[in-house]
C-alpha positions, 0 to 999 in steps of 0.5 A: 101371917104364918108361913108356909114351908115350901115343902108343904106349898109344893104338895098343895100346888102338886094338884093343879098341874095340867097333864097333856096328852103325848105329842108325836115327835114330829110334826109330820108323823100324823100329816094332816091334809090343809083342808081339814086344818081348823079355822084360824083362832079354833081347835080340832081333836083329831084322832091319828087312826081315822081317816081325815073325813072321819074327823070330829069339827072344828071348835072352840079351844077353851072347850075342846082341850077338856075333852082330848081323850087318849091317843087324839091330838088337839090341833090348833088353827 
């Protein structure tokens, strides 16, 4: 079995790294209302410059992390 340089392993991996969209700071500088908090065990995408009754629905986490778009945060339940 040959061996692979570690130089050479670090640029295959290099590929599968996630890249998470940027969270606030702070847990309140995007203070969501616990009405609109999803469901333990779901996921909402929610975008700070809309209002709460604006929002998209609660879903199912494996599917929505794929389609946080820039500037939206994925809020788990």
């Amino acid at each position: 079995m040959k061996r692979i340089s570690i130089p050479l392993l670090a640029a295959l991996l290099s590929g599968c790294v996630i890249y998470a969209p940027q969270r606030p700071t702070q847990r309140d500088e995007y203070p969501i209302p616990k009405g609109h908090l999803p469901p333990p065990g779901e996921c909402r995408i929610w975008y700070p410059d809309r209002p709460p009754g604006q929002q998209p629905p609660p879903g199912n986490c494996r599917e929505l992390r794929h389609h946080v778009p820039p500037g939206a945060y994925l809020i788990k339940g």
